[in-house]
C-alpha positions in Angstrom: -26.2 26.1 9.2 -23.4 24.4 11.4 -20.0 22.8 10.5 -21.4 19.8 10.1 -24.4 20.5 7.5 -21.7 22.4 5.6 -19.2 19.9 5.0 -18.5 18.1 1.9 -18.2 14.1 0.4 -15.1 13.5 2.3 -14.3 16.5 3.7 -13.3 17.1 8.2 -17.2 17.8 9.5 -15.4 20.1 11.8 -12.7 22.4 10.3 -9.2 23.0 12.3 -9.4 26.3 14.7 -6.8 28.3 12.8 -2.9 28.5 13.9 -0.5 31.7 13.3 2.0 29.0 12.3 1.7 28.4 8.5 3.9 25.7 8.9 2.4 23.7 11.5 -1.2 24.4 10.0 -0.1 22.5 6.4 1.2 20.0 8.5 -2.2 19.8 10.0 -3.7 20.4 7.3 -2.5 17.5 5.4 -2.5 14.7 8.7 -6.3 15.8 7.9 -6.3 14.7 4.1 -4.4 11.8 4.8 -7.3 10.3 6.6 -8.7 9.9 3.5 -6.7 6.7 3.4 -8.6 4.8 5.5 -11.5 4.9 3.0 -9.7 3.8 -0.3 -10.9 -0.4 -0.1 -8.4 -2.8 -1.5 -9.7 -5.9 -3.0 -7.9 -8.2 -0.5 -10.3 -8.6 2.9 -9.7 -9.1 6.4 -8.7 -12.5 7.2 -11.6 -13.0 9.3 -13.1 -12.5 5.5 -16.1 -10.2 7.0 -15.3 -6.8 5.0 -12.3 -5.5 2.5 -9.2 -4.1 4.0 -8.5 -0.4 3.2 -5.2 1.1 2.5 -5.0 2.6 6.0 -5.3 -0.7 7.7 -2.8 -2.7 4.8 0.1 0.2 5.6 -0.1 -0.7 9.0 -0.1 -4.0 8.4 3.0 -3.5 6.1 4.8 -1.8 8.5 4.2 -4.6 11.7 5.7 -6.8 9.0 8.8 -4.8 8.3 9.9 -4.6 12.6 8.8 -8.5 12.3 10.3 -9.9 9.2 13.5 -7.4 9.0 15.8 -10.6 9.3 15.0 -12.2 5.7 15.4 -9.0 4.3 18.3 -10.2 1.1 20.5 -7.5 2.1 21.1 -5.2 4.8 18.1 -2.8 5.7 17.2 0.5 7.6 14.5 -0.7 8.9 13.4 2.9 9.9 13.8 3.7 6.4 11.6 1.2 5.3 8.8 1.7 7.8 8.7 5.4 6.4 8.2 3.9 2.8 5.7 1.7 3.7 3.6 4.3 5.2 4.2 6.8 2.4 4.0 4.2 -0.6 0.0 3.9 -1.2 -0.9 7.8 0.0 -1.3 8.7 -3.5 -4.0 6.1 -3.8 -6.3 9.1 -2.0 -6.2 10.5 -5.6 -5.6 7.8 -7.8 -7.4 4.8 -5.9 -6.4 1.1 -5.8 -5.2 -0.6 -8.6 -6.1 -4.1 -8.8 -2.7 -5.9 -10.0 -4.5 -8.5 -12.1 -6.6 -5.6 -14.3 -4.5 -5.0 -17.3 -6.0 -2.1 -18.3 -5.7 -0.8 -15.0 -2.0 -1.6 -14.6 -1.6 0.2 -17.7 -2.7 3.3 -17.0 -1.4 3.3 -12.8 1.6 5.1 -13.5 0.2 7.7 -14.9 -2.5 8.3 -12.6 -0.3 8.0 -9.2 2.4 10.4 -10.6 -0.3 12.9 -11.2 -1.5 12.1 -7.8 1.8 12.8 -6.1 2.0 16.3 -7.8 -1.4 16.9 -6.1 -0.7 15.5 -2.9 2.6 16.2 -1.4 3.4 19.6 -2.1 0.3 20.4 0.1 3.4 19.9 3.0 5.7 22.3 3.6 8.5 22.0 0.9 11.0 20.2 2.9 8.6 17.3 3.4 7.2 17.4 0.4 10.4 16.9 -0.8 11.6 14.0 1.9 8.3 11.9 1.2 8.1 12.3 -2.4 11.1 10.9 -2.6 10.8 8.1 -0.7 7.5 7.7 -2.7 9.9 7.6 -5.9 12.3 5.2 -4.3 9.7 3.0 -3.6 8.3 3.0 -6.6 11.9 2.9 -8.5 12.9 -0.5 -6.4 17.0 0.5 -6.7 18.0 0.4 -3.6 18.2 -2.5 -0.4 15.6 -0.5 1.6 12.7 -0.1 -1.3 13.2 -3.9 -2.7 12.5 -5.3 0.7 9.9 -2.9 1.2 8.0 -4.3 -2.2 8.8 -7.8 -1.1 6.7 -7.4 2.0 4.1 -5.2 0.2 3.4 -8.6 -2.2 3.7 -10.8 -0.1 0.8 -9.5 2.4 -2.5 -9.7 0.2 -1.2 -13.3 -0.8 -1.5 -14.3 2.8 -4.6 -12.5 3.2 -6.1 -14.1 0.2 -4.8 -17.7 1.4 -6.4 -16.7 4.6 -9.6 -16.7 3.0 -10.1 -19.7 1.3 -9.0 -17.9 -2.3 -10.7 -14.2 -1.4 -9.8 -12.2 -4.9 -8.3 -14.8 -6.2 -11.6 -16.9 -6.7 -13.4 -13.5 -7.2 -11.3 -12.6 -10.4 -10.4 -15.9 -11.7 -6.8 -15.7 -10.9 -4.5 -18.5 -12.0 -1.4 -19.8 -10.0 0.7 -18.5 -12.9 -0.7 -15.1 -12.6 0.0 -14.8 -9.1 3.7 -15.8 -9.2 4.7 -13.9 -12.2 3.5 -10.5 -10.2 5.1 -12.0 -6.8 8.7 -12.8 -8.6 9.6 -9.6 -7.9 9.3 -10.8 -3.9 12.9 -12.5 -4.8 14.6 -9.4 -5.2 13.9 -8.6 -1.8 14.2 -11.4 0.0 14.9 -14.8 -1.4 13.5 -16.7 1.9 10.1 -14.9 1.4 10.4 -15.7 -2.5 10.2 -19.5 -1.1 7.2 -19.0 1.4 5.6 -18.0 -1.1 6.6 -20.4 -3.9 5.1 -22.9 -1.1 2.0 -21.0 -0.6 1.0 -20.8 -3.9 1.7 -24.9 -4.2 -0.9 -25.5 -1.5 -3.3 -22.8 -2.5 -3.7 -24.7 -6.1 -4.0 -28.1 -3.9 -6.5 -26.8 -1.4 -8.6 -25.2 -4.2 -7.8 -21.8 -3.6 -6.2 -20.7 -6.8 -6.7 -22.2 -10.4 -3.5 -24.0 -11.9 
């Protein structure tokens, strides 16, 4: 039977040849589990609207935004710091999957699940990473510093121009209302109060256009 017969639901269909370097093969190791990224599916699509985006593909995104928008960051920024957020922020989604921010029930339970997730997936790296991307993970999440507020204000504001893009996308999907939307993007203010006003804007034209329900 060859590699590829043997291999698992989302496991490599070729293993790694082994390295004498025990660091270098976790590092490995885990650049290999990390793939698994790409196929956790977010409910915001493309804006072409012809599939749904997966985490892989909205990190990316995230991070473009952070070298584009840096300048209506509210306060000063790293903006190297920021890109390593945003590419670290939704890897414990492998674990935990994508919480949709308009399920309550969901919502309620995402804490939970991600921090369990992040004890399962970054001390897989060796302990000084682990370490550096946890906590970046935690900062992230923890929104107390410059850095990590403007790095949440970009991840809102992204499926909000996706789902404009597309005529309403989720929003119609789910039944969103206007109020919905800005009550979970009011946090956008924190990071940047000129984005806070794109999107008070959007959300105006989206409920004119049909987009979003008042």
């Amino acid at each position: 039977m060859d590699a590829a017969s043997q291999a698992g639901p989302g496991e490599p269909v070729v293993a790694l040849p082994s390295v004498a370097d025990s660091r270098l093969a976790r590092q490995l190791a885990f650049i290999l589990e990390i793939d698994k990224l790409k196929s956790v599916l977010r409910r915001s699509h493309l804006a072409d609207g012809s599939r749904a985006e997966n985490d892989a593909e909205h990190s990316w995104h995230l991070a473009m935004m952070a070298v584009l928008l840096g300048e209506y960051a509210e306060e000063e920024v790293d903006t190297g710091r920021v890109l390593r957020m945003l590419l670290v922020h939704d890897l414990v989604e492998i674990y935990a999957g994508d919480t949709f921010v308009y399920d309550t029930t969901a919502i309620a339970e995402q804490e939970a699940r991600e921090r369990a997730a992040a004890d399962r997936l970054f001390p897989q790296l060796p302990r000084d990473q682990a370490v550096q991307l946890r906590s970046l993970w935690e900062e992230f999440e923890a929104r107390r510093t410059p850095d990590a507020r403007f790095a949440r204000a970009l991840d809102r504001l992204q499926p909000l121009i996706l789902n404009y893009a597309t005529g309403g996308g989720s929003w119609l999907a789910h039944g969103v209302r206007a109020e919905d939307v800005l009550a979970h993007q009011r946090v956008v203010s924190e990071g940047s109060q000129a984005l806070w006003e794109y999107i008070t804007h959007l959300v105006g034209d989206a409920v004119r256009r049909g987009y979003l329900a008042a």
